[in-house]
Structure formats: C-alpha cells, structure tokens
C-alpha positions in Angstrom: 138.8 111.6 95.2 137.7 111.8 91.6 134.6 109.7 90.3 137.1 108.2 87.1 139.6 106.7 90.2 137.0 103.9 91.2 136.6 102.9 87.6 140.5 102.8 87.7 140.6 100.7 90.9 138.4 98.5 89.7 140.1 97.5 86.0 143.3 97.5 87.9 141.7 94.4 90.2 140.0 93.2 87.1 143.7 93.7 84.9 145.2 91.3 88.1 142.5 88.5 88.1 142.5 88.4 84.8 146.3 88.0 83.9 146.8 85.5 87.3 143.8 83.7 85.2 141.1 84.0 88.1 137.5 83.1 87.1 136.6 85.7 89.8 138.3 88.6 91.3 139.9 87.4 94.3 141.0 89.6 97.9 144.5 88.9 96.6 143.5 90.7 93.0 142.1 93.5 94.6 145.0 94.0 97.4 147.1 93.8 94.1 145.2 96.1 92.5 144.4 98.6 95.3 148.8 98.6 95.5 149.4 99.2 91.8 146.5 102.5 91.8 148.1 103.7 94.6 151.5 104.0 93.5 150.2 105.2 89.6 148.3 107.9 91.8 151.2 108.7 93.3 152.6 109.3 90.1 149.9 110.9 89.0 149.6 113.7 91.6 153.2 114.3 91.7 153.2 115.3 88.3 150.2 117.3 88.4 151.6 119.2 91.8 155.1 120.0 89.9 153.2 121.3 86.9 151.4 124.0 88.9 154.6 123.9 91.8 157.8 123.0 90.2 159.2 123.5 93.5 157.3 120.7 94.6 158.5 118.4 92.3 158.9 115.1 94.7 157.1 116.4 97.7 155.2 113.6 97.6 158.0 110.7 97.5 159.0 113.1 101.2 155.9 111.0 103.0 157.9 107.4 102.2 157.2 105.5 105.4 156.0 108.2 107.4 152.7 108.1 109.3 149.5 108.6 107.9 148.7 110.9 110.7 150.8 113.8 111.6 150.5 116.7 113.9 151.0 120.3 112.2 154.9 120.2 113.9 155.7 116.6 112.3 154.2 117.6 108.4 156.7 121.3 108.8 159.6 118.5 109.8 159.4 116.0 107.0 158.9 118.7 104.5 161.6 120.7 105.6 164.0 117.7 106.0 162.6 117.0 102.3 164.7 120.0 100.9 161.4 122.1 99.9 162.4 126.2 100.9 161.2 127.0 103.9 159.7 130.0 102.6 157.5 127.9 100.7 156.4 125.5 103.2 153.4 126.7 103.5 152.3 127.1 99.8 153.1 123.1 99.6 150.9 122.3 102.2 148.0 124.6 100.6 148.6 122.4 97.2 148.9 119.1 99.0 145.1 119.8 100.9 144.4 121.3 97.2 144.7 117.8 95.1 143.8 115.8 98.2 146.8 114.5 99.5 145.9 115.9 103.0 142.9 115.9 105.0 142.6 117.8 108.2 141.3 115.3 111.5 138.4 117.0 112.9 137.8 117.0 116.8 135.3 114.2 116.5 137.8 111.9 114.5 136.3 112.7 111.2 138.8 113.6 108.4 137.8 116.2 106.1 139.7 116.7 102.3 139.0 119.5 100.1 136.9 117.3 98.0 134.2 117.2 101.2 134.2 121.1 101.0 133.3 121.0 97.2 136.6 123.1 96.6 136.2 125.1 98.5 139.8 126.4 99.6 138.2 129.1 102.0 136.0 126.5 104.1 139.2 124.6 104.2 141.1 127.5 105.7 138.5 128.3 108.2 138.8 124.9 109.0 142.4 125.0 110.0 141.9 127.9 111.9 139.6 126.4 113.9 141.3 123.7 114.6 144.7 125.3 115.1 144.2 125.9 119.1 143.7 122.1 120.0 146.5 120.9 117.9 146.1 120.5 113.9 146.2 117.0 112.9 146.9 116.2 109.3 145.7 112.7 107.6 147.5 111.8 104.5 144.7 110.7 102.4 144.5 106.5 102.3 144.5 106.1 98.7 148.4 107.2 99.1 149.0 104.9 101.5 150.1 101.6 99.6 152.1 103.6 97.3 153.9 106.0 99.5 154.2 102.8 102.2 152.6 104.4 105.0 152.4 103.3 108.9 149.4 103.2 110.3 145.8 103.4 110.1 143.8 103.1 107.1 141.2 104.4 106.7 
C-alpha cells in the first residue's frame, strides 16, 4: 500500500532470521515476518482511522475472523453488529476504502484499492456505482489478513 511497507516487511523477515540465528532468510522467517507486519499494520491503521474517525476507533478489530470477501449486505452486518452508529456506517466504509483496508472486486475478479485509483476518492465512487447493480463485493485488503485472522483467499 505504501512504498516504506515493503522495506518494513522485509526487516521484519530479516529481524526473524536473524534472532532464530538463520544464515539465510528462511519461508518460516518470512511467514513470521509477513504475521508480525500485519498485525503492527493493523495497529497502525487503527490508529490512524480513529485519529481522523474517533468513532471508528476499533472498526478494524470488527473484521476478526471474518472473510476476506464480503458482499455489500455482509460488511453493513459486521459493522453494525460492531457497535459503530448506524448513521455512520457509511462514512466508515468511505475511510476503510480511504487507507486501503477495502478493495472493491471488479466483474472480471480484479480487486481495485484506492491506491490503484492514485486517490482518487471520485473514481472510487464511480466505481461502486457501477458495480452496485450486479452485487458489490468488498475484499479486505491481504496485508490485513494475518493480523485480523481472516478466512479465505489470499491474495
């Protein structure tokens, strides 16, 4: 999502190898290392969203175990079963496509964030509406995944 987070992925692989003493980065250094990012991005995000959305505070931690892909009916159910006001459902999902969190699924299986729009909230939207009469599907974005223990795919 941001150029810096693939520098952090990678020291968090190299911090792993490293302190488990591998000559080498090993597939179990960077599974541990992909696990750790995703849960500090979690973090992260969360903080950033309540700064600018206080009533957002733990939106994120709402997505615990959920699937990574979710219709437009199941993302209005686990955020209103997450205590966010209804009257603010909407806003929170405009923030969550906003830093990335969601991606809209695209008829030809694509996803697209709002980092593949170059920011561009409007395209986004237009997006959406497009997509609204076959069925929005939402894709929680994979970097999430480990942290916020997602079923599903991954990709």
């Amino acid at each position: 999502m941001r150029p810096r987070a693939l520098i952090d992925l990678a020291n968090y692989c190299l911090g792993f190898a490293v302190n488990l003493g591998h000559a080498r980065i090993q597939v179990s250094d960077i599974e541990k290392g992909v696990t750790a990012f995703s849960a500090d991005l979690v973090s992260d995000i969360g903080y950033e969203i309540s700064d600018v959305f206080p009533e957002a505070e733990n939106v994120l931690y709402a997505f615990i175990g959920e699937p990574q892909t979710l219709s437009s009916g199941a993302l209005m159910n686990i955020l209103e079963r997450s205590s966010m006001p209804a009257s603010k459902i909407d806003e929170i999902v405009r923030v969550l496509l906003w830093y990335g969190v969601l991606g809209l699924k695209r008829s030809d299986g694509s996803v697209t964030y709002i980092y593949n729009v170059n920011y561009e909230m409007p395209i986004l939207i237009g997006i959406i509406r497009k997509l609204e009469p076959d069925g929005l599907v939402y894709l929680i974005n994979p970097a999430f995944a480990p942290g916020l223990q997602l079923q599903g795919e991954r990709n």
